[in-house]
Each structure stands twice: as structure tokens, then as C-alpha cells.
C-alpha positions as CSV (number, residue, x, y, z in Angstrom):
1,X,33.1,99.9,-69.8
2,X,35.0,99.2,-73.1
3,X,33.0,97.5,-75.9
4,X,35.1,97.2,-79.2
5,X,37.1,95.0,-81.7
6,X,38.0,92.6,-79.0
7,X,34.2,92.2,-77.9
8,X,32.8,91.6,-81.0
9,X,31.6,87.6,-80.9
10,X,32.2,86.9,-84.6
11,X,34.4,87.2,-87.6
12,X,31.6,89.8,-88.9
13,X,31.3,91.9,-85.4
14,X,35.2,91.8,-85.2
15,X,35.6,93.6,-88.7
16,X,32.5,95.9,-88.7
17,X,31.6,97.0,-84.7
18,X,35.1,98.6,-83.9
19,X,33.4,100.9,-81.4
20,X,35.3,102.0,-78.4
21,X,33.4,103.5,-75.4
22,X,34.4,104.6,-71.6
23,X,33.7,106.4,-69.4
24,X,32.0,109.2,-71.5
25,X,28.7,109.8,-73.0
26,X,29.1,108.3,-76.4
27,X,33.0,107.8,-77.1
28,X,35.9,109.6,-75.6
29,X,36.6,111.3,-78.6
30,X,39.1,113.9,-78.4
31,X,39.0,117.6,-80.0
32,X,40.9,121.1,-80.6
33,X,39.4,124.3,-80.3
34,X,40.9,127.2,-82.2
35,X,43.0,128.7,-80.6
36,X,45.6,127.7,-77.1
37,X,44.3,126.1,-74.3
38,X,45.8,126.5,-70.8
39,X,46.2,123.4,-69.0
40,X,42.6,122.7,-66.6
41,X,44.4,121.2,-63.4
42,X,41.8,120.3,-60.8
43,X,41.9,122.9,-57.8
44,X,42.1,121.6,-54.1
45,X,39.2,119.9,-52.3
46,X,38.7,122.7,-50.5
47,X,38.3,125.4,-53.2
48,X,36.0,123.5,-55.0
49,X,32.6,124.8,-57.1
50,X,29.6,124.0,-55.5
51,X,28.1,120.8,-57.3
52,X,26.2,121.2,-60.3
53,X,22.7,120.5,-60.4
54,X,22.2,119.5,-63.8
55,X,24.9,119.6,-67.3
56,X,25.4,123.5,-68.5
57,X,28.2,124.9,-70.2
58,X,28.9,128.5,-71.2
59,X,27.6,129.4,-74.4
60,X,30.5,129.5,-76.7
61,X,31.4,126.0,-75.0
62,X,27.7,124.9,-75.5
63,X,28.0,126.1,-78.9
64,X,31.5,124.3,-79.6
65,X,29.7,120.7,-77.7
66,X,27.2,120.7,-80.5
67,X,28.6,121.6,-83.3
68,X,31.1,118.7,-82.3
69,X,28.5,116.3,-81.2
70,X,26.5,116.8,-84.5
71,X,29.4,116.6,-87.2
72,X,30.4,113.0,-84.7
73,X,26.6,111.9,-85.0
74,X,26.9,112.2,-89.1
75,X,30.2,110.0,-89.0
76,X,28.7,107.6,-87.8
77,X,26.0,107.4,-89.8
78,X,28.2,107.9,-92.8
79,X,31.1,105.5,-91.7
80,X,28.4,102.5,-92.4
81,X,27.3,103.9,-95.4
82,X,31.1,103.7,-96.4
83,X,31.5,100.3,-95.2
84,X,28.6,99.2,-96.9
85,X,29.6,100.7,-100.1
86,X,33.3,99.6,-100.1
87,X,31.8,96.1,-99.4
88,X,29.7,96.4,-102.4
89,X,32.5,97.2,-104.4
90,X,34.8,94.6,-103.8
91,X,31.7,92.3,-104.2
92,X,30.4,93.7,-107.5
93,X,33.4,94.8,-109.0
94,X,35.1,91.4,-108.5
95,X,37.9,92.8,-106.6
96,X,37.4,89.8,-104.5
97,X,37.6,87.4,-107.1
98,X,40.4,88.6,-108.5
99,X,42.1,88.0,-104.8
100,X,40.5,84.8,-104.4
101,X,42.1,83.8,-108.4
102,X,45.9,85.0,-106.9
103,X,45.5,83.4,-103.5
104,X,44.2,79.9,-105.7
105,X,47.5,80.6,-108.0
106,X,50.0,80.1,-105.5
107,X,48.5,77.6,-103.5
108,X,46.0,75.0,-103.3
109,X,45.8,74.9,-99.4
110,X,43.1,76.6,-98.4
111,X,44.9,77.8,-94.9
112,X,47.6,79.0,-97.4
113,X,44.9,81.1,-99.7
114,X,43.9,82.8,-96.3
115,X,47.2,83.9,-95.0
116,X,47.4,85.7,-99.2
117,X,43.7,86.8,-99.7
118,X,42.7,88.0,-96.1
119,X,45.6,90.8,-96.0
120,X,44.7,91.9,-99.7
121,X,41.5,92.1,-99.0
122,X,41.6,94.1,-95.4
123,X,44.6,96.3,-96.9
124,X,42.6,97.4,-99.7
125,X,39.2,97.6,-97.8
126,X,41.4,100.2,-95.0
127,X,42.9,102.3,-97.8
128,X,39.8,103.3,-99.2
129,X,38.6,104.4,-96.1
130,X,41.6,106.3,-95.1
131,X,40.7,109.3,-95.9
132,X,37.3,109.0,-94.0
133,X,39.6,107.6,-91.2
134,X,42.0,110.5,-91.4
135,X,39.0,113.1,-90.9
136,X,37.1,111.3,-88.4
137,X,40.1,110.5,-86.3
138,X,42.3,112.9,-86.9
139,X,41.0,116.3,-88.6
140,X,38.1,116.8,-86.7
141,X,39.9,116.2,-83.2
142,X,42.4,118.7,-84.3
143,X,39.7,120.7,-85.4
144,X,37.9,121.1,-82.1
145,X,40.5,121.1,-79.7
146,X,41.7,118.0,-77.8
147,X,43.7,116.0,-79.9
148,X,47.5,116.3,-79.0
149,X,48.5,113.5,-81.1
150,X,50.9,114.8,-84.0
151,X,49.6,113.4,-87.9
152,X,52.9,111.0,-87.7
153,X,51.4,109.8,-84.1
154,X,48.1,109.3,-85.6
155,X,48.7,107.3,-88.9
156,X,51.4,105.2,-86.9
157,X,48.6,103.8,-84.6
158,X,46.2,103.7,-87.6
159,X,48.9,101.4,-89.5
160,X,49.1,99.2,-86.1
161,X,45.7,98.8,-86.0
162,X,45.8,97.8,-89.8
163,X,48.1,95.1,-88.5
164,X,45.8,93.8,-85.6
165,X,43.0,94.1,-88.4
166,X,44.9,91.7,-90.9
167,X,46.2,89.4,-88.2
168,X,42.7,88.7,-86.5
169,X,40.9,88.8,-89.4
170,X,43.1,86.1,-91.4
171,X,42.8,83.9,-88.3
172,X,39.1,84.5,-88.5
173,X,38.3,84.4,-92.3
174,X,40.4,80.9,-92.2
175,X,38.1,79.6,-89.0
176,X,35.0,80.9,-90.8
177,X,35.4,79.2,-94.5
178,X,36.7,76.4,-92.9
179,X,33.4,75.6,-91.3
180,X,31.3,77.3,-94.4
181,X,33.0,73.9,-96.3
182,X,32.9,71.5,-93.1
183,X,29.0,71.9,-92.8
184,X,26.8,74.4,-95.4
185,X,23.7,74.2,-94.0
186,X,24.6,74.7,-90.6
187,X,28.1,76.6,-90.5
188,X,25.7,79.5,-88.6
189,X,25.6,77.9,-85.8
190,X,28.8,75.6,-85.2
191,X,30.7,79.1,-86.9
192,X,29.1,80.9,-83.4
193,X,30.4,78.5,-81.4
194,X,33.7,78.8,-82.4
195,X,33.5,82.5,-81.7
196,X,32.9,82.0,-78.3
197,X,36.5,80.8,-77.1
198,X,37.8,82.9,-79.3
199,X,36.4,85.8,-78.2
200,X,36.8,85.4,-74.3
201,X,40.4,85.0,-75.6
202,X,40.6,88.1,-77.1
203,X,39.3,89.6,-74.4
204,X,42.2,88.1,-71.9
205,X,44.8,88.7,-73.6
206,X,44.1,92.6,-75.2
207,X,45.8,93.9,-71.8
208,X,48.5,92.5,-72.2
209,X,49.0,92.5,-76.2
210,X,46.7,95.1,-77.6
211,X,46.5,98.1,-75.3
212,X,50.4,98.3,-74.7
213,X,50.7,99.0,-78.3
214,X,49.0,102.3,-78.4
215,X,49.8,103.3,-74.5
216,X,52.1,103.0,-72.2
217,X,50.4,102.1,-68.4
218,X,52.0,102.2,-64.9
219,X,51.3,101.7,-61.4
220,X,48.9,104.0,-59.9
221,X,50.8,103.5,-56.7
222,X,54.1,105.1,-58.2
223,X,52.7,108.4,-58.5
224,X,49.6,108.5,-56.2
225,X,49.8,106.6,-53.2
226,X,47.7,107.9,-51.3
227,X,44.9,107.8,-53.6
228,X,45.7,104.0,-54.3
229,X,45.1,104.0,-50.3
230,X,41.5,105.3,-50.7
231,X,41.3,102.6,-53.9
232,X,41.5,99.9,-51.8
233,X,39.6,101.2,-49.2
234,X,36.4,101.3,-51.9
235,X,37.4,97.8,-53.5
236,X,37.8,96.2,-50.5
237,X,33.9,97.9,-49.8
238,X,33.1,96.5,-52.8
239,X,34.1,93.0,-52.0
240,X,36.8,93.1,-55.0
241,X,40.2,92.4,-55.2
242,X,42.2,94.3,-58.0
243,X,46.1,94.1,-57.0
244,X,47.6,97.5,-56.8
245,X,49.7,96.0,-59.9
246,X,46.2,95.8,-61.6
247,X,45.7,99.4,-61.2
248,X,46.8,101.0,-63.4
249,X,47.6,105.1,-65.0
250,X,47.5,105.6,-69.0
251,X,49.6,108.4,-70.1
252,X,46.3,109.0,-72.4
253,X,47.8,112.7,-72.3
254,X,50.0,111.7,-75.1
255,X,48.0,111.6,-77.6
256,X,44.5,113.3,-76.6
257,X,43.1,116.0,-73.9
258,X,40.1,114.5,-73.2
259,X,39.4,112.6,-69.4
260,X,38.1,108.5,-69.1
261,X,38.6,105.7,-67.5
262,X,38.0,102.1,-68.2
263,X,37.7,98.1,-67.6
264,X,39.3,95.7,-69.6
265,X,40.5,92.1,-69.4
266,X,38.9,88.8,-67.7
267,X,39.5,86.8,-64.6
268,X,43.4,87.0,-64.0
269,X,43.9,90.1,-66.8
270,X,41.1,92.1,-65.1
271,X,42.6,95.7,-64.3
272,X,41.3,99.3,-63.7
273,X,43.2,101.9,-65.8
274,X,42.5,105.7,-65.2
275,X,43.9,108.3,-67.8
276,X,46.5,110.5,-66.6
277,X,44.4,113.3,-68.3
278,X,41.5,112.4,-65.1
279,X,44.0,112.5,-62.5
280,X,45.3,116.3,-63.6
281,X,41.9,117.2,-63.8
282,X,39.5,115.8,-61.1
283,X,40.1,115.5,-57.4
284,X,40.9,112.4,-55.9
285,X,37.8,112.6,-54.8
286,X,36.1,112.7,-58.4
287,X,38.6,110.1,-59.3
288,X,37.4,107.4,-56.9
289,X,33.5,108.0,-58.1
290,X,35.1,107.5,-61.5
291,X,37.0,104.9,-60.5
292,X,34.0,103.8,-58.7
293,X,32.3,103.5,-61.7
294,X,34.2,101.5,-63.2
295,X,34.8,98.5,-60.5
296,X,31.3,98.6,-60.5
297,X,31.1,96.9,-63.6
298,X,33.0,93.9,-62.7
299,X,31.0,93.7,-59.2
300,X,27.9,93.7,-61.7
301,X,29.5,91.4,-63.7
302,X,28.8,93.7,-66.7
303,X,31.7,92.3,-68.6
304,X,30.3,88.8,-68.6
305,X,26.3,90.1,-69.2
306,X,27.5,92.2,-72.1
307,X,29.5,89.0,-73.4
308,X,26.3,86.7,-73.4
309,X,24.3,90.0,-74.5
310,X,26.3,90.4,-77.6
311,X,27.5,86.6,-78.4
312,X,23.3,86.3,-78.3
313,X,22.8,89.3,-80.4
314,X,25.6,87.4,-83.0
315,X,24.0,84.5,-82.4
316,X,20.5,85.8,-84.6
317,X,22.4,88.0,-87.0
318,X,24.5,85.0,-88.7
319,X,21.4,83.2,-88.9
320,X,19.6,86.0,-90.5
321,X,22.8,86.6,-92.5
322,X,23.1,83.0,-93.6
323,X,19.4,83.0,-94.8
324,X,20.5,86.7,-96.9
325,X,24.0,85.4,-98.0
326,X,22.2,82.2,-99.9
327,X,19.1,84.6,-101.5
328,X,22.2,86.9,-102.5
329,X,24.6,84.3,-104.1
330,X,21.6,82.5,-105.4
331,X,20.7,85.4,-107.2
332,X,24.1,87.2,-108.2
333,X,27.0,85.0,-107.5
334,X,27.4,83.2,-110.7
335,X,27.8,87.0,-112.9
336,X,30.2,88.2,-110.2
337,X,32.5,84.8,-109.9
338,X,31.3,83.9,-106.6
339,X,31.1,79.9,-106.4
340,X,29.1,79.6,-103.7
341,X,29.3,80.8,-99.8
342,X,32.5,78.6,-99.0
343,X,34.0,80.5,-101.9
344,X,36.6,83.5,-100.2
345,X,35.0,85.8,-102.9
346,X,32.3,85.6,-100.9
347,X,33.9,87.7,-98.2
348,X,32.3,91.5,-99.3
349,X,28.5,89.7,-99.7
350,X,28.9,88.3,-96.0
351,X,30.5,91.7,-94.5
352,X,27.5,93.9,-96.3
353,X,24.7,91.8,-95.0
354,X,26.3,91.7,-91.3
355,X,26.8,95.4,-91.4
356,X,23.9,96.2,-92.0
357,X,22.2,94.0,-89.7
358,X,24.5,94.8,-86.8
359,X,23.6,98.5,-87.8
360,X,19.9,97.9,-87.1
361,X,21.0,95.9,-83.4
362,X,22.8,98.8,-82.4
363,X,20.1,100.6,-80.4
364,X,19.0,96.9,-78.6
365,X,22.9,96.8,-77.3
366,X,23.4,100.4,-76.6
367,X,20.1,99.9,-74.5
368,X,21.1,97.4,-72.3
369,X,24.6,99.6,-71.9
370,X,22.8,102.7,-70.9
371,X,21.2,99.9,-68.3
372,X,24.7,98.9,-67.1
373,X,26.1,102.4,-67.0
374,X,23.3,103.3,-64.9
375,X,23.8,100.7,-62.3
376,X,27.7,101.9,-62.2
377,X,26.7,105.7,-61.6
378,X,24.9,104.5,-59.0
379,X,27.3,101.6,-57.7
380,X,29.8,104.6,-57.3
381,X,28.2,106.5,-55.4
382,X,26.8,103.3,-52.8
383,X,30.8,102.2,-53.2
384,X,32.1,105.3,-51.9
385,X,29.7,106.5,-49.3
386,X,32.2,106.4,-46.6
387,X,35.0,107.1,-48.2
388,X,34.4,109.7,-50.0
389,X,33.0,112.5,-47.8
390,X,30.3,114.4,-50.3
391,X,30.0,111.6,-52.9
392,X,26.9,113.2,-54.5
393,X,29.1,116.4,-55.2
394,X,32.0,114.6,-56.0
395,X,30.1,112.6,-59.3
396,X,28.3,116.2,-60.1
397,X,31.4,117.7,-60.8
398,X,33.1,114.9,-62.4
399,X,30.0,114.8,-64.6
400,X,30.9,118.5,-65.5
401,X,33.9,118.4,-65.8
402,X,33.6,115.4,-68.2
403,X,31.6,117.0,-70.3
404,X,33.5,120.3,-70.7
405,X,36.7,118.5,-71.7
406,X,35.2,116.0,-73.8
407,X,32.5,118.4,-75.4
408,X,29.6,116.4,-75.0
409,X,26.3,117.2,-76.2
410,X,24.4,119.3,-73.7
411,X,20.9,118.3,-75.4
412,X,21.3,115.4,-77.9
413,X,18.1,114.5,-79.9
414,X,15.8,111.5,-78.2
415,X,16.3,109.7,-81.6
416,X,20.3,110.3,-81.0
417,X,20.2,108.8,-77.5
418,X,18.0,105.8,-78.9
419,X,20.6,104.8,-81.4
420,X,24.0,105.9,-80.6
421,X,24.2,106.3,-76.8
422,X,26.1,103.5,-74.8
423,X,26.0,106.0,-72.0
424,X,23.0,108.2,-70.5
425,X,23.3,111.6,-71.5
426,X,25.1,113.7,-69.1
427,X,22.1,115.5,-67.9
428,X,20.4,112.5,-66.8
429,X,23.6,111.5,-65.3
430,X,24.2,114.7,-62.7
431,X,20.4,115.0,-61.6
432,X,20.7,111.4,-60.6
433,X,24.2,111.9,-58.9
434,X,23.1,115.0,-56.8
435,X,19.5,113.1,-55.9
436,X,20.6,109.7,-54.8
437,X,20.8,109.6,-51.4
438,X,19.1,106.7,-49.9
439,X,21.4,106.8,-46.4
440,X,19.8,110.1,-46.1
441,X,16.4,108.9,-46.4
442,X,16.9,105.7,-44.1
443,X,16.8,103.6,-47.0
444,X,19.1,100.6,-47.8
445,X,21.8,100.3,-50.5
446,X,20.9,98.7,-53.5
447,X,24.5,97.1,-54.4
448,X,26.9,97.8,-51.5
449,X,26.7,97.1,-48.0
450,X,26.8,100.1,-45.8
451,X,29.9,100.7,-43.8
452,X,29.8,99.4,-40.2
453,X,30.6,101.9,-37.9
């Protein structure tokens, strides 16, 4: 299940939690290992491994998954240390101000300041993170082994995603001073309800503006038929109906070597997508407990729980904000040229109090996601009894096989899994896939009504 820019449920969320998860055990991060790979292409059903019984990998892979892992685990942690201090700099430096001044200069519509400040002030806030971005993104996928994305490739999608940055957030720092000025003492609250329409939104339309800008998606049914056959088969278990149009391939192979799958959109923009990178590397019958996985989240109605969940979660964190943003301005604003908290100067103050508040939720969400992804292992394997003759064996190995190309961490700290983790690790993840079998034990299905004979 994807949670990222789209998802976020205000101004602050959409320009500080840019997190992108799938089907993988933290992010489906890509890397390059030294060296040339030969091309893993999944074997036939019938030459297949016996199923693993918990996540192992071969000791210079092991070795390569941690190292990985670890030097990802630090990024994060440093990226918000970055944010925070690039905030405090356009705060306390009066880089802000000095926007705010020109934006005043040329206009005294406040709409019109917006469309001049926001881009200066997201432009300049991306370029001094570039070269974090550039490592993080690009030299440490290279580095380990998966990225096939050229540097030209890379900073291309990096400038579009400056461009979806400055467009939202200019929308979004105009909707947010607007109410700062309409109501100060309550633009909290009346500013979170505004997010709400303008998230689910976001949400619709990301299929069909966002994600076409970085991938190109067809038809499953062009290229794999049959599988799309045994699709249906498990939706139509499932009591969901995704038109074959709706289901989709990403030539993800493009641009990294890792395998995922993922959800996106709401009501008539819902689709599956499954990365051509999954489909060269798993069995069908991998690919329907992944794809398994995934329509379990819309049968769950994960989407709309993790909506509420995080529009909630938004909700407390611009109220705590607000109270920190008034003690802050109180306090500093007049030395630093800050008029007050309808003042656009006032843009680095809000973004450093929300980041670091959203920092400290970030174990609360990733908790309830573990909870979801839970409930979609297991929804794949109820969804596909039937159809997919060994479904136990089937998620094993696509457990395996997801963490050998992805490089995930074959024994990441407790504290690690507290606070960064939107997935359970992949150990958890196999034992459970090789011991649920309640049809074996005369036991209903929790989520899936059992095929009728």
C-alpha cells in the first residue's frame, strides 16, 4: 500500500512526509552491487525451491542487506535533521523575509505573492538538499546494485518532482495563509478541514496525473493473459471488481531492479499495478499472492482507514503546532521580520515545528500499517486458496525472493522496526505465510469466504 506526498492530509504532511512504501519491508529502494548481475528470471512452477521456512540469505548477500539497510536507516534519520536545519535557516537567516519583501514588491494581492514566494521558497529549500537527494536516491542505489536509472534519468525525475513540489505546495501555502488571516485563533482547525477534500483529491487523480510522469503503465492483459485469467478468478473471490483496464504492468525495470507492487487511487481511479521487475521474477503463482496482497487492501478498506488514521494524526499535530508556532513568533518573530503567523515569512517556523512533530508520530502510523500489512499477507493467502494450488509456498518464496532483490534487512533492530517499519519484517512475514493454514485445521477464513465446491 502506497503512503506518500499524495497522502499526506495537510500543507505540512504534503511538504515534509514524502514517504513511498509497497510492497516491501520498509521502501522499495533500489541498489547496485559491485560488479554484473545476470538477469534472476523466475524458473517454472515445476522446478521450483522448496518453500522457505523463515528469511536467510547467503552470507555475502546477508552481509550486502545490512550494510544497505543500515546506511538507509541513517538517511533517514539524517534527512529530518536536514529538513529541520534548512527550515531553520530560511527562518533565522531571513531568507524568508527577504522572499516574502519581493513577492510584497510586485504585488499587493496576496494570491499573487503566493504564486512568487512559494516557488522561491521550495526552489531554494530543494537545492540545498540536492546533494543529500542525489546520494540517497541516486549514489547509494548505484552503489549496491539495483538502480538501472542513468544520473540524466534520475535528476530528470528529481526536477519533475520539484515541479509537483512547487505546484501543490503554492496551491497549499495560498489555502493555508488564506485561512491563517480569515480566522487566527482557529485557522487549526477550519485549515484541516480544508485538507480533507483536498487530499481525497489528490489521491483520485495521482493515477492519472502523477504516476504517468515517472512510468509508463499498460494492460496486464496485453502481455499475460492468462495470468489476468487467474486475476479475476481471485477478485471476483474477493468480491472486487478491478476492470482488466485497471490492471495494470509498470515498466519499473526502467529505472530500478528491485520487485513491488502497489494500490493507488480511489473509487473510479482504483487500479492494481504490478512491476514488470515481479512478473520476470516470480511465478504467476507468487504474483497472484502479491497481487493478493495488494487487493486486499481495498477489500479491508485500508486506503480509506489509513486516510482517517492520518487526517486524525494531522488533525493533533496542527493543533500542537499552532500552540508552538505562537510561543515561537511570540518570542523570535519580531528580530527575524516575521509579522505574525499570517505573515508568508512565517513559512520555515511552521515547516520546523510540523517536522518535527510528524517525526515523533511516525512509529504511531507505521504501527497501524504493520497492522494493515498484516491483514493483507494473510488476506492473500485466504484470497487465493483455491486458486492458487500451494498458496503457503507460493508467499514463502515470494517473501524470499523479495528480500534478495530488494536487500532487506535479514535482522533489523527492535527499535528499527518500532520506528521505521510500515511493513513487518520479512522474517515475521514467511513464518506466518508457511504456518497459516486454517482449511487444514477445519477452521474458518477470517476475510474470504471459502470456495464452494
Amino acid at each position: 500500500m502506497k503512503n506518500h506526498l499524495w497522502l499526506s492530509a495537510s500543507v505540512i504532511l504534503v511538504l515534509v512526509c514524502i514517504d513511498a512504501v509497497g510492497w516491501g519491508a520498509v521502501h522499495p529502494v533500489a541498489s547496485q552491487a559491485q560488479g554484473v548481475q545476470t538477469e534472476n528470471v523466475a524458473p517454472p512452477e515445476s522446478h521450483l525451491p522448496p518453500p522457505p521456512e523463515e528469511y536467510k540469505l547467503p552470507p555475502q548477500k546477508r552481509a550486502e542487506a545490512v550494510a544497505y539497510s543500515h546506511i538507509n536507516y541513517a538517511l533517514y534519520f539524517a534527512g529530518v535533521a536536514l529538513a529541520l536545519l534548512v527550515y531553520f535557516l530560511m527562518w533565522r537567516g531571513k531568507i524568508a523575509a527577504a522572499y516574502r519583501n519581493w513577492a510584497r514588491r510586485l504585488s499587493r494581492r496576496h494570491f499573487l505573492q503566493c504564486l512568487v514566494f512559494a516557488p522561491l521558497f521550495f526552489v531554494t529549500v530543494k537545492l540545498l538538499e540536492f546533494p543529500f537527494d542525489y546520494y540517497a536516491g541516486y549514489v547509494v542505489e548505484r552503489r549496491f546494485g539495483l538502480s538501472s536509472q542513468s544520473f540524466l534519468s534520475w535528476a530528470a525525475d528529481w526536477g519533475k518532482s520539484l515541479a509537483l513540489l512547487v505546484l501543490v505546495g503554492a496551491l497549499m501555502v495560498w489555502l493555508f495563509y488564506a485561512v491563517v488571516r480569515r480566522s487566527p485563533r482557529r485557522w487549526w482547525l477550519y485549515f484541516w478541514l480544508v485538507t480533507i477534500p483536498v487530499t481525497l483529491l489528490l489521491m483520485f487523480i495521482e493515477p492519472y496525473v502523477v504516476e504517468p510522469l515517472f512510468f509508463k503503465f499498460t494492460p496486464l492483459q496485453a502481455a499475460h493473459p492468462v495470468l489476468v485469467a487467474r486475476i479475476e478468478k481471485m477478485l471476483d473471490r474477493a468480491g472486487l471488481d478491478i476492470p482488466r483496464s485497471r490492471i495494470l504492468e509498470m515498466n519499473a525495470s526502467s529505472k530500478t531492479k528491485t520487485i513491488n507492487a502497489y494500490v493507488s487511487g480511489l473509487g473510479a481511479s482504483k487500479r492494481v499495478v504490478v512491476w514488470d521487475n515481479t512478473l520476470n521474477k516470480l511465478t504467476d503463482d507468487e504474483t497472484l499472492l502479491v497481487l493478493g496482497h495488494e487487493t486486499g487492501h481495498y477489500v479491508l478498506h485500508h486506503i480509506i482507514k489509513e486516510f482517517v488514521l492520518i487526517e486524525l494524526i494531522a488533525l493533533g499535530l496542527i493543533a500542537l503546532g499552532f500552540r508552538a508556532i505562537k510561543h515561537l513568533i511570540g518570542r523570535f518573530g519580531g528580530r527575524d521580520g516575521i509579522e505574525g503567523e499570517g505573515d508568508l515569512a512565517s513559512l520555515p517556523a511552521m515547516l520546523m515545528v510540523l517536522t518535527a512533530l510528524s517525526f515523533f508520530a511516525s512509529p504511531a502510523v507505521n504501527a497501524v500499517s504493520r497492522h494493515y500489512e498484516h491483514q493483507a499477507d494473510q488476506f492473500a493467502l485466504e484470497v487465493t486458496y483455491g486458486v492458487v494450488p500451494d498458496p503457503n509456498a507460493a508467499e514463502a518464496r515470494a517473501f524470499q525472493i523479495l528480500g534478495e532483490q530488494d536487500l532487506a534487512d535479514p535482522d533489523p533492530n527492535p527499535f528499527i522496526v518500532f520506528w521505521l517499519y510500515s511493513h513487518p519484517p520479512l522474517d515475521q512475514r514467511i513464518r506466518f505465510a508457511v504456518s497459516y493454514r486454517p482449511w487444514a485445521e477445519g477452521k474458518p477464513l477470517e476475510f474470504v469466504h471459502p470456495p464452494s465446491d
